[in-house]
C-alpha positions as CSV (number, residue, x, y, z in Angstrom):
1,X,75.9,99.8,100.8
2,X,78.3,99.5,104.0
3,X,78.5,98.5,107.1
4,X,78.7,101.2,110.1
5,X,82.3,100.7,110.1
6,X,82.5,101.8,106.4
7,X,82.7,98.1,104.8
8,X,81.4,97.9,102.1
9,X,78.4,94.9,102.4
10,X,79.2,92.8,99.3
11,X,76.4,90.5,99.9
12,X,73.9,92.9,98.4
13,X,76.0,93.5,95.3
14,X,76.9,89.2,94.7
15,X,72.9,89.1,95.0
16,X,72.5,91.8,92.6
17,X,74.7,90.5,90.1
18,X,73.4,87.0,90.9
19,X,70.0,87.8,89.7
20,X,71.0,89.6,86.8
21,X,72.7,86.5,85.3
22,X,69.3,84.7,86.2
23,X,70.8,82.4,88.1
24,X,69.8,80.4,91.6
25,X,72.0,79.9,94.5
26,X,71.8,76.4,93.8
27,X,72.9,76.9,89.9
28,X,75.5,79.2,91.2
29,X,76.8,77.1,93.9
30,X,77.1,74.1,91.4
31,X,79.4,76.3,89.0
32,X,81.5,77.3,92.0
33,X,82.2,74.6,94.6
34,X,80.2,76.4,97.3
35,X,76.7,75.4,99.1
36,X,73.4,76.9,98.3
37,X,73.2,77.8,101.9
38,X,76.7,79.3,102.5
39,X,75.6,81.4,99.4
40,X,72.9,82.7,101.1
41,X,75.2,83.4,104.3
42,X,77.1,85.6,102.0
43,X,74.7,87.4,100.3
44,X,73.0,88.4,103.1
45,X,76.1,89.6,105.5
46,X,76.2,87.1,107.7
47,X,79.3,85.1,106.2
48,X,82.3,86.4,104.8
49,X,83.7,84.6,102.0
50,X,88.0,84.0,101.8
51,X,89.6,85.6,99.4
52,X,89.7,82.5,96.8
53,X,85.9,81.9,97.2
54,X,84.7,85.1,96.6
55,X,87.8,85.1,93.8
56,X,85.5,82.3,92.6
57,X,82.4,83.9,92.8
58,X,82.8,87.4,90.9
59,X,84.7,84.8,88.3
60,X,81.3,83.2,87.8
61,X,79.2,86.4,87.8
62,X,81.0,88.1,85.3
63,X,82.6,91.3,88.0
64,X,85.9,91.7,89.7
65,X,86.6,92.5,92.9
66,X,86.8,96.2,92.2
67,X,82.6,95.8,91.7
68,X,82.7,95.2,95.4
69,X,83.8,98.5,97.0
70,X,81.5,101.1,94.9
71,X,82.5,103.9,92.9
72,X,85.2,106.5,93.8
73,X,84.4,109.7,92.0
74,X,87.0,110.8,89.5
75,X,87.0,113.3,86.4
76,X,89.5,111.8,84.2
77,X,90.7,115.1,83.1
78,X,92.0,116.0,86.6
79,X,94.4,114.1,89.0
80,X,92.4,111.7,91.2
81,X,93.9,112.3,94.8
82,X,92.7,109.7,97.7
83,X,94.0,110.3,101.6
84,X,94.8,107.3,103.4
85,X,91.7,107.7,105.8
86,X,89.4,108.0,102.8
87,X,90.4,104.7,101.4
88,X,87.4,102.0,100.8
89,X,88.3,98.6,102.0
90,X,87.1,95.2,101.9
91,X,87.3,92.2,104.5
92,X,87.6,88.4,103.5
93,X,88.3,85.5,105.5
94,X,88.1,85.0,109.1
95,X,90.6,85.8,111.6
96,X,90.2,82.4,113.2
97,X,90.4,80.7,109.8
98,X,93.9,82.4,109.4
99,X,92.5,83.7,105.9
100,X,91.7,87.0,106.9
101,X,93.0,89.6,104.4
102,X,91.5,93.1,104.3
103,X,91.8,95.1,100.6
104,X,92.1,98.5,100.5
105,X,91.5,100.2,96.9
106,X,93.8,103.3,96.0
107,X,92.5,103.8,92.2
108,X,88.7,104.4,90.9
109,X,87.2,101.3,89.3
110,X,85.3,100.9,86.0
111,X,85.5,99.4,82.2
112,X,87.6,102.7,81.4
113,X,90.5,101.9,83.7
114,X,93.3,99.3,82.8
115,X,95.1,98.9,86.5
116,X,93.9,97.6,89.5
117,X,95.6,99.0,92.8
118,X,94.8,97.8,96.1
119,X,96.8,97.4,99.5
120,X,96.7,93.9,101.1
121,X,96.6,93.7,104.8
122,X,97.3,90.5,106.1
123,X,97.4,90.0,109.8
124,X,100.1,87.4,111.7
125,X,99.5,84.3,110.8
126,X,96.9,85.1,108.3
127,X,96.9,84.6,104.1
128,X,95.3,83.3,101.5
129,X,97.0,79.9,100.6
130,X,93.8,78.8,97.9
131,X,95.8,79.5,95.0
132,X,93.7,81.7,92.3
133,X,94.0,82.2,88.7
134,X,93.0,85.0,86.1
135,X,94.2,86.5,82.8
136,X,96.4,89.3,83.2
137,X,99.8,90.1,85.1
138,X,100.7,91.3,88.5
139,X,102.8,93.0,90.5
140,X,103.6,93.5,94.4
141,X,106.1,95.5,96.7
142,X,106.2,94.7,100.0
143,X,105.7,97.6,102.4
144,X,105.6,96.6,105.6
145,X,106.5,92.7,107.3
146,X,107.6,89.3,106.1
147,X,105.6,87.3,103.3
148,X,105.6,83.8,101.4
149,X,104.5,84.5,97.6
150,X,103.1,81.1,96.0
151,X,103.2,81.2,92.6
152,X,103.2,77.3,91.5
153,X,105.1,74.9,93.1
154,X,107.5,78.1,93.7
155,X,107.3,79.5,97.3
156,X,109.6,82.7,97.7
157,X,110.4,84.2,101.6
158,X,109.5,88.3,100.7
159,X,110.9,90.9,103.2
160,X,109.7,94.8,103.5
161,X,111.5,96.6,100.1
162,X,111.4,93.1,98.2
163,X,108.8,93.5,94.5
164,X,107.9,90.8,92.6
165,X,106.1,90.3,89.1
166,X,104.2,87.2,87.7
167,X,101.2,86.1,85.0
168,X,98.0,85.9,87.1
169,X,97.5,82.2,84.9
170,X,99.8,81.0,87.4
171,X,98.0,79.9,90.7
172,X,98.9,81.9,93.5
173,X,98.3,83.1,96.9
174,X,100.1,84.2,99.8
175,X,100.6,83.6,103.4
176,X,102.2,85.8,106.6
177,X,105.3,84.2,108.0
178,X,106.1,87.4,110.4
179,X,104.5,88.0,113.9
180,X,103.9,91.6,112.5
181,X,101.3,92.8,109.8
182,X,102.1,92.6,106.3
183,X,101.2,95.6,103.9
184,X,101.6,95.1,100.3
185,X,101.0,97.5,97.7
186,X,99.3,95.2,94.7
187,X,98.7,96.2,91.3
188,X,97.1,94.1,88.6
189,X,96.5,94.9,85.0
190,X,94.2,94.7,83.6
191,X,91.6,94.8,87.1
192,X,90.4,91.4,86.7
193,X,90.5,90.3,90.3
């Protein structure tokens, strides 16, 4: 399901997921460091979690975060094309909150695929400084702006052109230090996130 903008409404899918495990918002929230009632804010659209909370969440539910934008159609026999205005995206955060990141997926999703590619948009000001963990590796090149990568205790300045590479065991996040957006093209393998 999406919104009229073309978000996708991820409270419907958490719930879904939720209630296949057969668990309540209470048992959920326990597992996950979150309320019972902000739970129930996100499942039914009216809160949207940050980027290390709903990290959190599909952790505990047994998804990634590719579950959350739907399916995009491909016959893996052909080359799987997607135009830049076609691209399903995902909101977390809150602008307000400065953890307002929006996703945008550029590869289909499912058990079959071993690489996760999205774009991160991050807005002036804006990040997601809860550092996260998860099996696999990752990589980044910065397209557009200025960035801090937090891997650890190490904090590195990234410009436009600048890649980097880490485990995804190591906690990390990431933060706009520019007064411009930041784009970065994010890949992780295998799509655990």
């Amino acid at each position: 399901m999406r919104d009229r903008n073309g978000t996708p409404r991820i409270g419907v899918k958490l719930r879904h997921a939720r209630q296949v495990l057969g668990l309540s918002l209470e048992e959920l929230g326990a597992r996950i460091g979150l309320t019972e009632g902000y739970l129930s804010k996100i499942e039914n659209d009216r809160a949207t979690p940050s980027m290390a909370a709903l990290h959190r969440l599909v952790q505990a539910l047994g998804i990634n975060m590719n579950a959350m934008f739907g399916t995009l159609q491909h016959n893996a026999s052909e080359v799987f094309v997607l135009r830049q205005n076609e691209r399903p995206h995902m909101e977390t955060g809150h602008r307000r909150s400065g953890n307002h990141v929006v996703l945008e997926q550029l590869v289909p999703s499912g058990p079959e695929y071993l690489l996760q590619i999205n774009v991160h948009v991050i807005e002036a000001g804006g990040g997601s400084l809860e550092l996260i963990s998860h099996k696999g590796q990752e990589f980044g090149y910065v397209l557009e702006g200025s960035v801090e990568l937090l891997v650890e205790a190490n904090v590195v300045a990234l410009e436009a052109g600048d890649a980097f590479y880490f485990n995804s065991e190591l906690g990390h996040g990431y933060r706009n230090i520019g007064s411009t957006t930041v784009r970065i093209l994010w890949v992780n393998t295998p799509p655990t996130f």
